[in-house]
N, C-alpha and C positions, 0 to 999 in steps of 0.2 A: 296421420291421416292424409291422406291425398285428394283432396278437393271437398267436396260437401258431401256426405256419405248420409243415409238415412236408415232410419231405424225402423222396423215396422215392427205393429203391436195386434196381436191379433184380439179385438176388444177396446173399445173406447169411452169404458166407463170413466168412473173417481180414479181408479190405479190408472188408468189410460193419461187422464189427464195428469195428472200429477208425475207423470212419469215423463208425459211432454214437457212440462214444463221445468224438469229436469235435466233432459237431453236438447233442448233448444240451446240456452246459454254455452254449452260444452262443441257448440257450432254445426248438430245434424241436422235432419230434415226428420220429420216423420211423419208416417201414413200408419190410419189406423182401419181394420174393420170393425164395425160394427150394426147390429138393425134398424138402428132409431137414427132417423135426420135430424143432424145439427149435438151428434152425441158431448159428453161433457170433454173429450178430450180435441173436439174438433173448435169448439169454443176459443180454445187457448193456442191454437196455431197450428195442431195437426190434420192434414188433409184426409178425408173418410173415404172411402170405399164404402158404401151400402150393402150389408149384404148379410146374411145370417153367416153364424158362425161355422157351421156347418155346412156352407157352401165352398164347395169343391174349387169353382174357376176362381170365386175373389180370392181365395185362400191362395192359389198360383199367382195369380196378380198380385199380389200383397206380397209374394216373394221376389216376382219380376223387381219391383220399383225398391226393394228394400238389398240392402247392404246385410245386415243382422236381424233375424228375426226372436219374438218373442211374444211372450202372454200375459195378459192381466186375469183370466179366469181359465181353469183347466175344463170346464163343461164345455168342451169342441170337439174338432174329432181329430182325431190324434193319428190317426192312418193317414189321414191327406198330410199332413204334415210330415211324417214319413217319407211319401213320395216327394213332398217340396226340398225336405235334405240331402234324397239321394239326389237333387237336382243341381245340387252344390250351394243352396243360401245356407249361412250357418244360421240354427233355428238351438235356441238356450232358453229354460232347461231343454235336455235333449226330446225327443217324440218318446223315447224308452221309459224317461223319466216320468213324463209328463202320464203316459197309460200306467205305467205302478200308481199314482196318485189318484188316478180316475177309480181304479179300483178299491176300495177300501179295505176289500178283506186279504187282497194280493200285499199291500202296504202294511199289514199286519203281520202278516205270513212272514214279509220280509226284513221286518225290525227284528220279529222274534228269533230267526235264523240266525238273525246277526248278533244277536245277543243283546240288543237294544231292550230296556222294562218296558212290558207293554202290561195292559188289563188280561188276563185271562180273555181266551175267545174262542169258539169253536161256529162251525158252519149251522146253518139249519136249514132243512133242504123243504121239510112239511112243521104240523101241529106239534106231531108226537116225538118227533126228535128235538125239540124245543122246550116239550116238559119236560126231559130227560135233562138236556140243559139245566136248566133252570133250577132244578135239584141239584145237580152239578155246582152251580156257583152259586149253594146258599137260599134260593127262594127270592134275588132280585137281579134283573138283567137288563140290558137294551137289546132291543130286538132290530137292528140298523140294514138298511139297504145298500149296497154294495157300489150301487153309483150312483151317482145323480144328489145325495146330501149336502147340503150346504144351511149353517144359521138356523141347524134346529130340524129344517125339513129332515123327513125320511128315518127319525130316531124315535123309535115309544118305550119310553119304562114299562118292566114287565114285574109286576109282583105277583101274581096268581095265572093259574091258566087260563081263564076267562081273556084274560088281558092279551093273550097269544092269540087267540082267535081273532079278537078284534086289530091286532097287527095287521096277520095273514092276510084279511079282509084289506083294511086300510091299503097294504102295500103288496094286493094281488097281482102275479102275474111278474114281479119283482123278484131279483137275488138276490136272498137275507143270507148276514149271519148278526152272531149272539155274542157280545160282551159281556163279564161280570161287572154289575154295578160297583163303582167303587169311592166308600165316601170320604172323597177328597178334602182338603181344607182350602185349598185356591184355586187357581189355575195359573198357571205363569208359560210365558212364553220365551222363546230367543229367537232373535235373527241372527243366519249365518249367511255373509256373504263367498260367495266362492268363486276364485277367479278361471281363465282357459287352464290353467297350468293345476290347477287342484288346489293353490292355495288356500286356504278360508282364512275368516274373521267375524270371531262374536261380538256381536252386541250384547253390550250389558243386558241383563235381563231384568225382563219386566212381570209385573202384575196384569195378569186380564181380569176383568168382572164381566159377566155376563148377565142378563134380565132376559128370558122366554128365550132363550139359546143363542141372544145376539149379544153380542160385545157392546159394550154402554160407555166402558173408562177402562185406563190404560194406567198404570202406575208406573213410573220409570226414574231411577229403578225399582226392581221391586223389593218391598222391604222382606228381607231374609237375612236366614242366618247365612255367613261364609261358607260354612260346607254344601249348605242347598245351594249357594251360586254355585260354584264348584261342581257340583254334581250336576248341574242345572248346564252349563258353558262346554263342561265336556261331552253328557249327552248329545246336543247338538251339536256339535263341531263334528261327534260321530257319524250321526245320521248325515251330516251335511258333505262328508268324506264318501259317503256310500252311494250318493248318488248323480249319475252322470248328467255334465252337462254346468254350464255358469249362470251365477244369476246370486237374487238374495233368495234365500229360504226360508218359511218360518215354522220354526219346532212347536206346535201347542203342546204342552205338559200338565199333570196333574198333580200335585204333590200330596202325599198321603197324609196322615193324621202319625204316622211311625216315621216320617222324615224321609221317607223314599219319593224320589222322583218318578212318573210314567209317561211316556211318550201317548200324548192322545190322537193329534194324527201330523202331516205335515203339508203346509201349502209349497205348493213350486213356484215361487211367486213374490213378488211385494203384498203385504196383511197389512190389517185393520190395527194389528198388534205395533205396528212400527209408526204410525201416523207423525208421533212426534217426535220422532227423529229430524222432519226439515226445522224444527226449533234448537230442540235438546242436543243435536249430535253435530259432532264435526261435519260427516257426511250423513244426509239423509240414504233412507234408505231406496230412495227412488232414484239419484244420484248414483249410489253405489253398484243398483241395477244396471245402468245403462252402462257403467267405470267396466262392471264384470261384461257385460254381454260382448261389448264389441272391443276385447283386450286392452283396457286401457289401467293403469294401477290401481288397487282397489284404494281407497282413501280410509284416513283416520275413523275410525268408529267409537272415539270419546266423548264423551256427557261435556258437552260445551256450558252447563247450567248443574246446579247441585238437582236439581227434581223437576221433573215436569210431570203434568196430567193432563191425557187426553180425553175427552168426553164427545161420544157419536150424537149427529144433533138426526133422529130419527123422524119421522113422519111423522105426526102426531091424529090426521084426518086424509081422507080421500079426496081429492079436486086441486084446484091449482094451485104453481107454487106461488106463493108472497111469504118474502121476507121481511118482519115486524123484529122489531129492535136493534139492530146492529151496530148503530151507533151506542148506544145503552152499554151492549154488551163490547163493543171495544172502547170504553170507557175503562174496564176493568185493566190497571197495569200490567204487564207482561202476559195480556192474552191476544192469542193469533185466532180468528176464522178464516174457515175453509169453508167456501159455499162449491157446492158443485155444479149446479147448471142445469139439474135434473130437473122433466116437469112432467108429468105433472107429480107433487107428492102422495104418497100412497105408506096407511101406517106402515110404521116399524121399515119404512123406507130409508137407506143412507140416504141423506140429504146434503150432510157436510159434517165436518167437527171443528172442535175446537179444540187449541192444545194454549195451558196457560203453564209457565215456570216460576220457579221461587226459591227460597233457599232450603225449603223443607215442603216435603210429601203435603202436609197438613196445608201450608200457606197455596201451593202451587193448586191443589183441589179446592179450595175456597174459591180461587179467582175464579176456575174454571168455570164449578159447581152456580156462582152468582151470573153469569157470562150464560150458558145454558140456560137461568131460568127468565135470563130478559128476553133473550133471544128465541122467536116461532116461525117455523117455515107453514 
């Protein structure tokens, strides 16, 4: 690098900040957008631009001052962004990338082609092409909105037709389609990092648990058999080859009750799924993001601990934040909080997590599990 280079993030949440505090030590600058004054990533050293995400001139300013560009959440608009690359800042994942992920059912389209296992899925455009569905995969489905989903939003299980109406209604005026329900036994995730040149690098794979569609704990690794890793590392390695642009990725997968793997969808992006990588891994994965985006070596992606567990510390009420326990809960050996800086809280709100390590899955969830329940934002 030739002098002080920076990095800008379009977004200055939890990933924003953790990502700052990621690329500071490695010697950038960075600038972030975001709508909220004093966001969590401006806390910790990154300088903010105010501005929606969606606004056009800070989105150019935010290319002007930035060396490398990039994102903590794909909910932006991806055509200003476009224009900002043909302008010459390099912006990872690419704009191409980043609109296949905004779309869900394009992102489906496109694994399927590729040969990637996905759920069964077809469009639905009204009512009655959605019973027809629905008959099609058995009598259960999800009826999912094509943009705009995130943590549950924009997703209704469908068992009867009644249920389709009440979609229709709920997600009027919206572009649905239809997955077949499929009942899973976990969900597991991988991070792929991918550097300018295409190389990649998996992360061991992990366990997600989910509660009301949010991620709650993270298992790493995840306990499985060899062949599901295996099936698990190569699928994403795949998806992570097919799409343009550098950065970390994260594969969500489904694993069936017959042993097969499915690709449930993919973030372009540092996830919730990697949290405990700054503990558990040689390189975190917010590290590894800024290693790929602005060409610099990807780093070791090794379990520097036999087990860790993360657990999301969520909102629990609506009004301000106050943190109650902390000390309590870093009391507990080999456990790390992560507070974010959010206020006010609001349920089911990230707030911060926690990641505790151990010599086994079992010890490393104890710490964590006791640590969460001293700990109230």
């Amino acid at each position: 690098m030739n002098g002080q280079q920076t990095i800008g993030i379009v977004g200055g949440g939890q990933l924003g900040r953790m990502l700052t505090l990621a690329a500071l030590p490695l010697g950038f600058k960075v600038v972030v957008v975001d709508p909220s004054p004093g966001c969590p990533a401006s806390q910790v050293g990154a300088e903010q631009i105010i501005a929606n995400l969606y606004d056009a001139k800070a989105l150019k300013k935010l290319a002007e001052k930035a060396d490398y560009l990039t994102i903590e959440i794909e909910h932006l608009d991806a055509n200003i962004l476009e224009q900002v690359a043909a302008s010459g800042t390099p912006i990872n994942p690419t704009p191409k990338t980043i609109k296949l992920i905004q779309d869900k059912f394009a992102q489906k389209r496109f694994l399927h082609k590729a040969g990637i296992p996905v759920a069964p899925f077809a469009e639905v455009a009204d009512a009655e092409s959605a019973k027809a569905v629905l008959e099609a995969f058995g009598g259960k489905m999800l009826i999912k909105t094509k943009y705009g989903a995130y943590d549950g939003r924009g997703n209704m299980v469908i068992k009867k037709a009644g249920d389709i109406a009440a979609a229709f209604k709920t997600f009027k005026g919206q572009q649905l389609y239809a997955e077949q329900y499929i009942p899973f036994v976990k969900e597991l995730a991988v991070l792929v990092a991918r550097d300018f040149r295409g190389a990649t690098l998996e992360y061991p794979i992990v366990e997600t648990i989910h509660e009301r569609n949010i991620c709650v704990k993270v298992l790493a690794p995840a306990p499985s058999s060899e062949s599901v890793r295996k099936q698990a590392e190569s699928i994403g390695n795949k998806v992570a080859k097919l799409l343009d642009g550098a950065g970390v990725f994260a594969i969500e997968m489904f694993l069936t009750k017959a042993g097969q793997v499915l690709v449930n969808e993919i973030a372009p992006r540092v996830h919730n799924s990697g949290h405990q990588t700054i503990e558990a891994n040689r390189t975190s994965q917010f590290e590894q993001h800024i290693r790929a985006i602005s060409g610099l070596p990807l780093g070791s992606v090794d379990l520097v601990v036999p087990a860790a567990v993360m657990i999301n510390i969520l909102g629990r009420r609506n009004g301000t934040t106050e943190v109650k326990g902390l000390a309590k809960a870093l009391s507990n050996p080999h456990t790390n909080v992560h507070i974010y800086g959010k206020s006010p809280t609001k349920v089911d709100r990230k707030m911060g997590h926690i990641t505790a390590t151990g010599k086994t899955l079992t010890e490393a969830r104890r710490r964590a599990t006791q640590a969460r329940q001293q700990l109230s934002i």
